[in-house]
N, CA, C and O of each residue as an XYZ file, in Angstrom:
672
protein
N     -44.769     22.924     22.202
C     -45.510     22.234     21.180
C     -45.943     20.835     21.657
O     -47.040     20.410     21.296
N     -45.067     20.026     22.520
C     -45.659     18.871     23.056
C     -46.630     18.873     24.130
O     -47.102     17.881     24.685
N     -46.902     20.205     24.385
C     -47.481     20.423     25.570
C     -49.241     20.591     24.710
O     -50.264     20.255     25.307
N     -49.251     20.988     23.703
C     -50.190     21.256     22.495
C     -50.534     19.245     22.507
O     -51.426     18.591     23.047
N     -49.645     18.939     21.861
C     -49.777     17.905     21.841
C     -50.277     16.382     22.635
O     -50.724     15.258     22.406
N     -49.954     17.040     23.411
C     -50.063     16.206     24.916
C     -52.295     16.537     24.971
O     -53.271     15.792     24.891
N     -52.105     17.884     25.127
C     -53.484     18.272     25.368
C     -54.215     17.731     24.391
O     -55.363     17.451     24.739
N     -53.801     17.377     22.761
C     -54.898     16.819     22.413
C     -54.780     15.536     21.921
O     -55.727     15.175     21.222
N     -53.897     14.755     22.085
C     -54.109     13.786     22.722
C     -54.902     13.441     23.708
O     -55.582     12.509     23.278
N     -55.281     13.745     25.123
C     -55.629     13.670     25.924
C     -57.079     14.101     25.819
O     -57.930     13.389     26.352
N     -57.453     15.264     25.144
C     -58.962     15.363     24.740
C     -59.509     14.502     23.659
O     -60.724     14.428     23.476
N     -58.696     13.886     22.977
C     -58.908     12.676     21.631
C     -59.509     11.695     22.538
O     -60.701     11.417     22.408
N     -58.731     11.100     23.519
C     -59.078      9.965     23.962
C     -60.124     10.295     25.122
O     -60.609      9.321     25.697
N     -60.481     11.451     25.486
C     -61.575     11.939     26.603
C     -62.805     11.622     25.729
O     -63.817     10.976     25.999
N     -62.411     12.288     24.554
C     -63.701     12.580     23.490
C     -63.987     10.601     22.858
O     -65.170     10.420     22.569
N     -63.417      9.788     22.736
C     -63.133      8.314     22.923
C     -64.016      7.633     23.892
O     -64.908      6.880     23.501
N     -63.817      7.854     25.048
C     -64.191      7.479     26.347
C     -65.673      8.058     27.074
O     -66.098      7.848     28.210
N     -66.162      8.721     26.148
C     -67.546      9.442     26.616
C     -67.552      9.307     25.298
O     -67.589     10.499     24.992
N     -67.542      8.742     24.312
C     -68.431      8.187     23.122
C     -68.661      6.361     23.457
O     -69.742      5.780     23.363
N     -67.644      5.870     23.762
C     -68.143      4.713     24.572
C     -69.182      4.895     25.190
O     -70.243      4.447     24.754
N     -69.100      5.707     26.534
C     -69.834      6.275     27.663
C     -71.306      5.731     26.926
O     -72.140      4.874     27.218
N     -71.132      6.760     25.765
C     -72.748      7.501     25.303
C     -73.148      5.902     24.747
O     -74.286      5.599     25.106
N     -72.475      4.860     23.976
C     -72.967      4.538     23.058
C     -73.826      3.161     24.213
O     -74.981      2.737     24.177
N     -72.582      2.766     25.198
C     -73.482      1.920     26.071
C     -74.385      2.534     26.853
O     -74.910      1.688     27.577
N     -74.953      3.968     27.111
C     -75.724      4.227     27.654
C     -76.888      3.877     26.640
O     -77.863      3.406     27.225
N     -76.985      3.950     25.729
C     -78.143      4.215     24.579
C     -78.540      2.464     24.502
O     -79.687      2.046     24.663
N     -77.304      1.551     24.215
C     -77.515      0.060     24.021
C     -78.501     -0.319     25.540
O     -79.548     -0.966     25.546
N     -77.686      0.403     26.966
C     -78.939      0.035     27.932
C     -80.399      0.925     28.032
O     -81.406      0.625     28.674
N     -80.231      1.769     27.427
C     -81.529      2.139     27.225
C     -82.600      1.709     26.565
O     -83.779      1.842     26.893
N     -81.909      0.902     25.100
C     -82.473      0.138     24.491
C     -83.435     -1.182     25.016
O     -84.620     -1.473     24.854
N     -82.178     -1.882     25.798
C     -82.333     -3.138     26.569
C     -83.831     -2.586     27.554
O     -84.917     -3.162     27.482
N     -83.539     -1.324     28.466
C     -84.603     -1.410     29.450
C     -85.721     -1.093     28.577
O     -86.710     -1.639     29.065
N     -86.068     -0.389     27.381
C     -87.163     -0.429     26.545
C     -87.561     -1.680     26.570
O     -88.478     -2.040     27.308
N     -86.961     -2.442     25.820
C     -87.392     -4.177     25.590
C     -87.730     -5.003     26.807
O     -88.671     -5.797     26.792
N     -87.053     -4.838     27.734
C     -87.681     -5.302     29.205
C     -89.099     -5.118     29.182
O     -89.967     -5.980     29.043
N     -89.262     -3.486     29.386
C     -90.394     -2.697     29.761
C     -91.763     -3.326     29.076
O     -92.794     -3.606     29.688
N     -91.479     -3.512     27.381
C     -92.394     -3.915     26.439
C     -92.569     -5.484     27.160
O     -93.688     -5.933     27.408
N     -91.695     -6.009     27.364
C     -91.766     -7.357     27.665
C     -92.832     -7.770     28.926
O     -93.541     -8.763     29.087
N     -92.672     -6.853     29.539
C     -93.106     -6.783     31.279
C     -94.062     -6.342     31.027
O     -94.866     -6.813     31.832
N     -94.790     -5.357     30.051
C     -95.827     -4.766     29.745
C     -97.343     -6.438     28.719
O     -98.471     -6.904     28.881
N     -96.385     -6.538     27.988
C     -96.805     -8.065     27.809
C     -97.014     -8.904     28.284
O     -97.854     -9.502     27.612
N     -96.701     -9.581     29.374
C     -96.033    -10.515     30.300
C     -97.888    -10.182     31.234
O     -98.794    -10.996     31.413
N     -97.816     -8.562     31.662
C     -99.087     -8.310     32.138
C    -100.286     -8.263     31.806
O    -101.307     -8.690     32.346
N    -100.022     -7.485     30.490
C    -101.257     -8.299     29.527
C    -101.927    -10.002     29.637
O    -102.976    -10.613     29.842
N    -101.053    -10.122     29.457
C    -101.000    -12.068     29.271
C    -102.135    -12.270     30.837
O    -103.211    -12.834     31.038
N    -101.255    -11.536     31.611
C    -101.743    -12.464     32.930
C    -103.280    -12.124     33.634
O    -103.944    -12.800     34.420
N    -103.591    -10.584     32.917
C    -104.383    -10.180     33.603
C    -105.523    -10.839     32.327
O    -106.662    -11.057     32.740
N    -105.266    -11.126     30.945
C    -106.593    -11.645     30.525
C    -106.432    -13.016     30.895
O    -107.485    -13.615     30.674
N    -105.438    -13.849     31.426
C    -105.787    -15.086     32.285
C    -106.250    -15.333     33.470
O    -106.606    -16.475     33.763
N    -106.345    -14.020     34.594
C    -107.234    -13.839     35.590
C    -108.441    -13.708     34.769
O    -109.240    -14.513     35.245
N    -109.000    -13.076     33.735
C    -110.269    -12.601     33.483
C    -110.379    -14.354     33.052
O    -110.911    -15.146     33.830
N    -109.964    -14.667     32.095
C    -110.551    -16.133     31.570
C    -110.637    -17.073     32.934
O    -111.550    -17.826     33.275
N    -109.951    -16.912     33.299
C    -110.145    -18.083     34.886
C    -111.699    -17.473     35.299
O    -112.627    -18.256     35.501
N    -111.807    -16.552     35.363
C    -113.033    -15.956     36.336
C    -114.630    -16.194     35.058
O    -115.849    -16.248     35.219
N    -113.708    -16.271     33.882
C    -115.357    -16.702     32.828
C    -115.811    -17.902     32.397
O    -116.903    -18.160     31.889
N    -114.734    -18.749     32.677
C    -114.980    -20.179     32.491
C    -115.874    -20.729     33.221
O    -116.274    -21.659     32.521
N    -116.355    -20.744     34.038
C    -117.761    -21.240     35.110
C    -118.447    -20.896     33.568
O    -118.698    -21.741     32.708
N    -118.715    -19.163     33.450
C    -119.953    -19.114     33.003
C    -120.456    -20.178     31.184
O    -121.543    -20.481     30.693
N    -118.864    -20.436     30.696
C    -119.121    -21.127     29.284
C    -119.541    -22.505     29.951
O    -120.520    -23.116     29.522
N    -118.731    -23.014     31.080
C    -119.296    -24.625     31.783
C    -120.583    -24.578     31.593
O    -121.038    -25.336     30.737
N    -121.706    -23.494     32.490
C    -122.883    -23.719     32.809
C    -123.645    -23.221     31.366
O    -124.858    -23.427     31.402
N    -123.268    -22.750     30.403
C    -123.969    -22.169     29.126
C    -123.857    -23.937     28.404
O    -124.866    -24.641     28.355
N    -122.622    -24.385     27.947
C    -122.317    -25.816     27.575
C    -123.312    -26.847     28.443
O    -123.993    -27.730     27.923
N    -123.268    -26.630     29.485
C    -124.107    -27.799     30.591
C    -125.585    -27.338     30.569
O    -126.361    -28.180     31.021
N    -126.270    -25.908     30.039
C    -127.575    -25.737     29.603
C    -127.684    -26.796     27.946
O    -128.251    -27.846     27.643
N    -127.062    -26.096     27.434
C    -127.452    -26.778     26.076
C    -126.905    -28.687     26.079
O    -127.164    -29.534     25.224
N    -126.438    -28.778     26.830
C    -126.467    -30.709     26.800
C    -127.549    -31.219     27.897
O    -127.867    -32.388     28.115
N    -127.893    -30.389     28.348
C    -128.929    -30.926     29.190
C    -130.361    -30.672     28.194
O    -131.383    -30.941     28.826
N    -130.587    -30.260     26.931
C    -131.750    -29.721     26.775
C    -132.203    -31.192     25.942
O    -131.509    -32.195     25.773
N    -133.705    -30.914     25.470
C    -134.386    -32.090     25.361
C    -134.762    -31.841     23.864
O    -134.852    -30.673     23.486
N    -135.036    -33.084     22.803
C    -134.664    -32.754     21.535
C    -135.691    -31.423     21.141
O    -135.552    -30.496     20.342
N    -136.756    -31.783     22.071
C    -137.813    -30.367     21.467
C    -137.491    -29.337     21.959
O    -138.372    -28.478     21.913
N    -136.534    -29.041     22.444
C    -135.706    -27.589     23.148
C    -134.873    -27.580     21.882
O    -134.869    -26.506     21.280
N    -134.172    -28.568     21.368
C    -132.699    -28.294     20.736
C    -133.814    -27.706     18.987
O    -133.330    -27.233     17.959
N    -135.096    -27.951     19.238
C    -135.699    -27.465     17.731
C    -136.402    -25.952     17.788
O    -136.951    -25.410     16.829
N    -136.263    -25.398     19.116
C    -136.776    -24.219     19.402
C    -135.547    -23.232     18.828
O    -134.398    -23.623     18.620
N    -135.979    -22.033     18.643
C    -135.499    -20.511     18.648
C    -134.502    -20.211     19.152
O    -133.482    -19.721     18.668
N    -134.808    -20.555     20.365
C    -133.957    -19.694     21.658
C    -132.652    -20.714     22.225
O    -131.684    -20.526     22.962
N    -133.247    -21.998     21.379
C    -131.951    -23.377     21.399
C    -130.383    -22.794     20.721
O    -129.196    -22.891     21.033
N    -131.011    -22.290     19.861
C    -130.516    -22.046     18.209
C    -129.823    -21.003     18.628
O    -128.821    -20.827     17.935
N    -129.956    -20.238     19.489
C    -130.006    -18.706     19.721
C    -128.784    -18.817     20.655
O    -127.689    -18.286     20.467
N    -129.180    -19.654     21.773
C    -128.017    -19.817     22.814
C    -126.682    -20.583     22.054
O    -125.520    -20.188     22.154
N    -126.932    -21.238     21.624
C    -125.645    -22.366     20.438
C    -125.118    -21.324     20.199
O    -124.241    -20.961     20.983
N    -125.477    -20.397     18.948
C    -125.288    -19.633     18.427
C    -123.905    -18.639     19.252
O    -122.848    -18.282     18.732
N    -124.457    -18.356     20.855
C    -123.926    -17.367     21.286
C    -122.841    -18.153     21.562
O    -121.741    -17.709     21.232
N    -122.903    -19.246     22.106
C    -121.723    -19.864     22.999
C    -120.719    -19.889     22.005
O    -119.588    -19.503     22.301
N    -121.054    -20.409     20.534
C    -119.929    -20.645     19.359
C    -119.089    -19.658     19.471
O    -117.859    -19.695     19.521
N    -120.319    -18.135     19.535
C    -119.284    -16.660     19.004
C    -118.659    -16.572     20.446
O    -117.808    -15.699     20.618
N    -118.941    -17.253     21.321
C    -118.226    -16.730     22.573
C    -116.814    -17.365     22.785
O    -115.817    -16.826     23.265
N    -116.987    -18.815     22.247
C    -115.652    -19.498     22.307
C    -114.663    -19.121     20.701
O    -113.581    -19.507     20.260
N    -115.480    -18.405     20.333
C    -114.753    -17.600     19.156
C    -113.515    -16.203     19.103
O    -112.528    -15.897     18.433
N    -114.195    -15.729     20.095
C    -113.524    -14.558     20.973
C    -112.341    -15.308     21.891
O    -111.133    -15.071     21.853
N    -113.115    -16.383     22.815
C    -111.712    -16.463     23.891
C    -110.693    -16.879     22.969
O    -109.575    -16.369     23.041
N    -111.034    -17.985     21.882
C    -109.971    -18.427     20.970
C    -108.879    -17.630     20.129
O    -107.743    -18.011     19.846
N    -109.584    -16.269     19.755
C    -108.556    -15.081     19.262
C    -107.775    -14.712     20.414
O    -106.602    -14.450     20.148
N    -108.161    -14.609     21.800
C    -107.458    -14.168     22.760
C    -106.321    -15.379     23.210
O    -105.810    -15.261     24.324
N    -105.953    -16.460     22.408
C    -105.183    -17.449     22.942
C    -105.493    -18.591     23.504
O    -104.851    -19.604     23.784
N    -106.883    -18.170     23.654
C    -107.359    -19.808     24.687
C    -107.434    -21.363     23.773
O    -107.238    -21.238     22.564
N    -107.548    -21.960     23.990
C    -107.327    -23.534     23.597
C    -107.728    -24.202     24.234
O    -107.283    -24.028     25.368
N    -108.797    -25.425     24.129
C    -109.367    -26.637     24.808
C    -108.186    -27.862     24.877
O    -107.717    -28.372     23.860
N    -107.794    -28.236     26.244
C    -106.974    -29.226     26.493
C    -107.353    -30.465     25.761
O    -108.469    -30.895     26.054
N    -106.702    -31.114     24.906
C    -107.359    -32.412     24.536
C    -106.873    -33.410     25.382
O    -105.781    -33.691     25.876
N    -108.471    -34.050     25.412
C    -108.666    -35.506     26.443
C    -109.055    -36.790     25.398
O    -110.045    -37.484     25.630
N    -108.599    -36.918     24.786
C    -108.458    -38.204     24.301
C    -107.084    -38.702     23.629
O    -106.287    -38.338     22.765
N    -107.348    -40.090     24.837
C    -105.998    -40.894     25.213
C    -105.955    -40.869     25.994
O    -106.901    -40.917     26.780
N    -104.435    -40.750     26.317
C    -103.511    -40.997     27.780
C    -103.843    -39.662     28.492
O    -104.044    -38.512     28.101
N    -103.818    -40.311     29.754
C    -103.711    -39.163     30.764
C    -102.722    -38.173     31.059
O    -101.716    -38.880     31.092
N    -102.433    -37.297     31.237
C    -101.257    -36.310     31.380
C    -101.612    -35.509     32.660
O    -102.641    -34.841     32.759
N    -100.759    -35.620     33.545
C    -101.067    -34.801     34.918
C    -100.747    -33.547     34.442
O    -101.224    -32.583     35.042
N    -100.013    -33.357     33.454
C     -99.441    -31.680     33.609
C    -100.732    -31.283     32.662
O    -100.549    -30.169     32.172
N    -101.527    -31.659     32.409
C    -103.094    -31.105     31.497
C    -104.209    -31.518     32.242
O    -105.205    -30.799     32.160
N    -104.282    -32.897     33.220
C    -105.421    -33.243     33.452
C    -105.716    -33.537     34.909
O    -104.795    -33.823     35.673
N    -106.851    -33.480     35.275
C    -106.720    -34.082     37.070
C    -108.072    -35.288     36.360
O    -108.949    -35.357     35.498
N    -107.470    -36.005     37.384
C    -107.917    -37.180     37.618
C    -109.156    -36.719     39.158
O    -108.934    -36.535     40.354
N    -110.437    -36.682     38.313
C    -111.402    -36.493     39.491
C    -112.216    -37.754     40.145
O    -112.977    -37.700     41.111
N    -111.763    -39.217     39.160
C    -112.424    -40.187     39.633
C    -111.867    -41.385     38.700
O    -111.471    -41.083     37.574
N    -111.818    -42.847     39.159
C    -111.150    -43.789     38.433
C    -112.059    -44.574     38.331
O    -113.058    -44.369     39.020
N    -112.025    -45.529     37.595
C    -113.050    -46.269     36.926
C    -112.327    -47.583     36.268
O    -111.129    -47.612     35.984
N    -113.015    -48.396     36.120
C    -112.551    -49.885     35.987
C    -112.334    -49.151     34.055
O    -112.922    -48.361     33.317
N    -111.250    -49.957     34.017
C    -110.977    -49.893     32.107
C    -109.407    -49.514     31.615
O    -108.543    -49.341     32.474
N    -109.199    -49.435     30.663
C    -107.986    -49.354     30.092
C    -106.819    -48.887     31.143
O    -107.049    -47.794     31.661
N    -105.808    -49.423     31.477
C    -105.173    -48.044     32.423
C    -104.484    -46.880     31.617
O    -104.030    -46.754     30.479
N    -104.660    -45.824     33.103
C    -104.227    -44.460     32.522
C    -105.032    -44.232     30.795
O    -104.488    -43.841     29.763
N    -105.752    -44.438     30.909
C    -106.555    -43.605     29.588
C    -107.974    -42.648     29.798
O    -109.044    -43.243     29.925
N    -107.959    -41.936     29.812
C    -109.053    -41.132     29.906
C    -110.715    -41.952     29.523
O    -111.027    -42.561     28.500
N    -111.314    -41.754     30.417
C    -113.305    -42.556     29.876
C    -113.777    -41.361     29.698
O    -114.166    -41.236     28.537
N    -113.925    -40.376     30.359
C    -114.641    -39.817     30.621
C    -114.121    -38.278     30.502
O    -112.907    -38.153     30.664
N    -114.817    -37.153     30.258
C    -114.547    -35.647     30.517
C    -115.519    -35.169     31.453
O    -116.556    -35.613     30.961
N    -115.923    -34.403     32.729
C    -115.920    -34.256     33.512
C    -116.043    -32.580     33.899
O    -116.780    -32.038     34.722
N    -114.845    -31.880     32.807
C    -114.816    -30.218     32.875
C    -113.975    -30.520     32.196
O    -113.248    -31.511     32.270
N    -113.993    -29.184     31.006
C    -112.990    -29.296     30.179
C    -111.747    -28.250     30.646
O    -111.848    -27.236     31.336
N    -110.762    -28.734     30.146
C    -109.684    -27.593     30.536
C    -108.895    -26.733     29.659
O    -108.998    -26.941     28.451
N    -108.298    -26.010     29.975
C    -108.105    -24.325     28.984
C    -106.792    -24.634     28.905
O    -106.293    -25.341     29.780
N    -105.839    -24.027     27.568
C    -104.483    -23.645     28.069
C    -105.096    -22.040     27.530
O    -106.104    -21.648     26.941
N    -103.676    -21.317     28.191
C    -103.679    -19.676     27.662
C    -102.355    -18.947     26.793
O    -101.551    -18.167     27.303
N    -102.347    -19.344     25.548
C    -101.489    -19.452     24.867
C     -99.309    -19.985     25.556
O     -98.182    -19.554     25.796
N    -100.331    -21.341     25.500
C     -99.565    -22.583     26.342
C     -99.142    -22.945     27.302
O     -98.339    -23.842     27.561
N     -99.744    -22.158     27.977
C     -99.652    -22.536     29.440
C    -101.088    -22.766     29.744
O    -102.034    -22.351     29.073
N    -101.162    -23.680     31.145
C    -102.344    -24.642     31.207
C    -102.700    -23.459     32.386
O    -101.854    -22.922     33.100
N    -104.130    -23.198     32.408
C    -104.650    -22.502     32.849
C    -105.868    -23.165     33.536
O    -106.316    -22.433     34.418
N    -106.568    -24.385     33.391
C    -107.110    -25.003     34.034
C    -107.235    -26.429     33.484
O    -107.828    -26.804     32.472
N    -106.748    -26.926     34.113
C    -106.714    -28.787     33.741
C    -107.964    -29.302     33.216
O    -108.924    -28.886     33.866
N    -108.209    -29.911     32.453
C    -109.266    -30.700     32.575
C    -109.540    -31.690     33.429
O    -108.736    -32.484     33.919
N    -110.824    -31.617     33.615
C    -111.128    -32.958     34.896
C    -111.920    -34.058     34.401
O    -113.075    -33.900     34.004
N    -111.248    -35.312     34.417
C    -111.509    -36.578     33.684
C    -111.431    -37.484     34.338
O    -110.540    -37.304     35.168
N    -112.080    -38.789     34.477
C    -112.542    -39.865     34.646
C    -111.244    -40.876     34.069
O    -111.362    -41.106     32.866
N    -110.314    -41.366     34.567
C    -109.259    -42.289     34.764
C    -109.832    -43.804     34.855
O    -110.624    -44.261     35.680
N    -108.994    -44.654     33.414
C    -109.296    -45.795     33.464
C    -107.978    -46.520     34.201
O    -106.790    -46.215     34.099
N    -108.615    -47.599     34.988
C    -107.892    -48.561     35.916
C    -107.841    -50.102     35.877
O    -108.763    -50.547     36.560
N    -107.169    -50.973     35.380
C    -106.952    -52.198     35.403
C    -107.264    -52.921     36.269
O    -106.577    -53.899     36.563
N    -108.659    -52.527     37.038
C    -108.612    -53.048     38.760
C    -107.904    -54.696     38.741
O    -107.131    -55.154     39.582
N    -108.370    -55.297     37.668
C    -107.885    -56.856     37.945
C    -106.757    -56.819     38.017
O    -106.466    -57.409     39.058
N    -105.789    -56.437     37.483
C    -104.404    -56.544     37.305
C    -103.948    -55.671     38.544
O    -102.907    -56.027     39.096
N    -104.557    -54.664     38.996
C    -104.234    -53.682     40.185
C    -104.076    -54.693     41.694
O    -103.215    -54.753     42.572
N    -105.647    -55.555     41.399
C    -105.539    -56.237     42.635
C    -104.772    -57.665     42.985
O    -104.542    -58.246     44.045
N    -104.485    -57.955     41.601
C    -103.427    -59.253     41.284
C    -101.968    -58.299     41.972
O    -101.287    -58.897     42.805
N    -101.706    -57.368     41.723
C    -100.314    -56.722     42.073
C    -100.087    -56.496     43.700
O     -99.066    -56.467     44.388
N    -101.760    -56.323     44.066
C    -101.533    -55.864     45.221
C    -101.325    -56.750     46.299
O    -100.650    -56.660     47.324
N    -102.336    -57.962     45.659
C    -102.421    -58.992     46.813
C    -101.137    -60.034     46.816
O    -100.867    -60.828     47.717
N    -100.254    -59.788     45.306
C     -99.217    -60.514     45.559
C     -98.007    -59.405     46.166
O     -96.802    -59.624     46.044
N     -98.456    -58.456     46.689
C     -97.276    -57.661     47.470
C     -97.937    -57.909     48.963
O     -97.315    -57.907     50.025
N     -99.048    -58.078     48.819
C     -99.724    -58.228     50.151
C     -98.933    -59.764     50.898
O     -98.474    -59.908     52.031
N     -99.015    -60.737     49.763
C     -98.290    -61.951     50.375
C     -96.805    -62.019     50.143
O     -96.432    -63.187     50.256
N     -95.861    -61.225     49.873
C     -94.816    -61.326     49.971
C     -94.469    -60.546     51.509
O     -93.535    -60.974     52.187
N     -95.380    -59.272     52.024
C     -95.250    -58.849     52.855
C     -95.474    -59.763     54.442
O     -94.968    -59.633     55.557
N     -96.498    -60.714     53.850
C     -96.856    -62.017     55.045
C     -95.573    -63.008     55.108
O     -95.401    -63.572     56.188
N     -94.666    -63.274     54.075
C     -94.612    -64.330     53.818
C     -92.201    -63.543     54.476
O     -91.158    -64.074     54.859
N     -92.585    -62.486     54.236
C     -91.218    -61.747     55.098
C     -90.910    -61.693     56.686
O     -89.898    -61.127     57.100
């Protein structure tokens, strides 16, 4: 009878030990689902941020047609027509996550490059230059801006490091 006993005991706790088994197999199965979705996302993300990297020229030069046009262009048809498109176009990238970096104020290297400096406020932006994208928050192309510089105060700093360096 203990020998009865013994045996099921021993299949109790078998039957125990492969229900564990099963239940963390299912919890990592779970887990690699959620990876998978994640990684599947993750690619999404990146491949419509290759595509937006590769379309941004074309909104620059559509934006840089219509500021270049002349007021009797901006009263024509086809003025109206192009506006029109560019709005619905930055309408679309905007559902897809995109966002215009804002350039007014301070400069921020992790948003902006500095393509040229210019006498005026320091570190404050004068100028925009190209605008820059994030892709649902991550910066995807900097904006390129025109950097104000204190030259007077720059060259007061410099020339008194210049004469401490003579004067060592």
């Amino acid at each position: 009878m203990t020998k009865k006993i013994d045996k099921v005991q021993e299949l109790e706790n078998k039957v125990n030990e492969l229900e564990a088994l099963l239940k963390r197999a299912v919890a990592d199965y779970h887990n690699l689902e959620k990876r998978v979705q994640e990684g599947r996302s993750e690619l999404t993300k990146w491949g419509t941020g290759e595509l937006l990297v590769r379309i941004l020229p074309t909104l620059d030069h559509l934006e840089q047609a219509l500021g270049g046009a002349s007021e009797v262009d901006k009263q024509s048809g086809w003025f109206r027509g192009v506006e029109l498109a560019v709005k619905e176009f930055k309408g679309v990238l905007q559902s897809e996550g995109l966002e215009e970096v804002p350039t007014g104020g301070a400069f921020n290297p992790a948003l902006h490059e500095a393509v040229d400096i210019q006498q005026g406020d320091d570190n404050i932006i004068l100028k925009v230059v190209r605008c820059g994208y994030t892709l649902n928050g991550k910066v995807l192309r900097p904006a390129g801006v025109v950097v104000g510089r204190n030259v007077i105060a720059s060259e007061a700093k410099q020339s008194g490091s210049e004469e401490g360096e003579m004067s060592s």
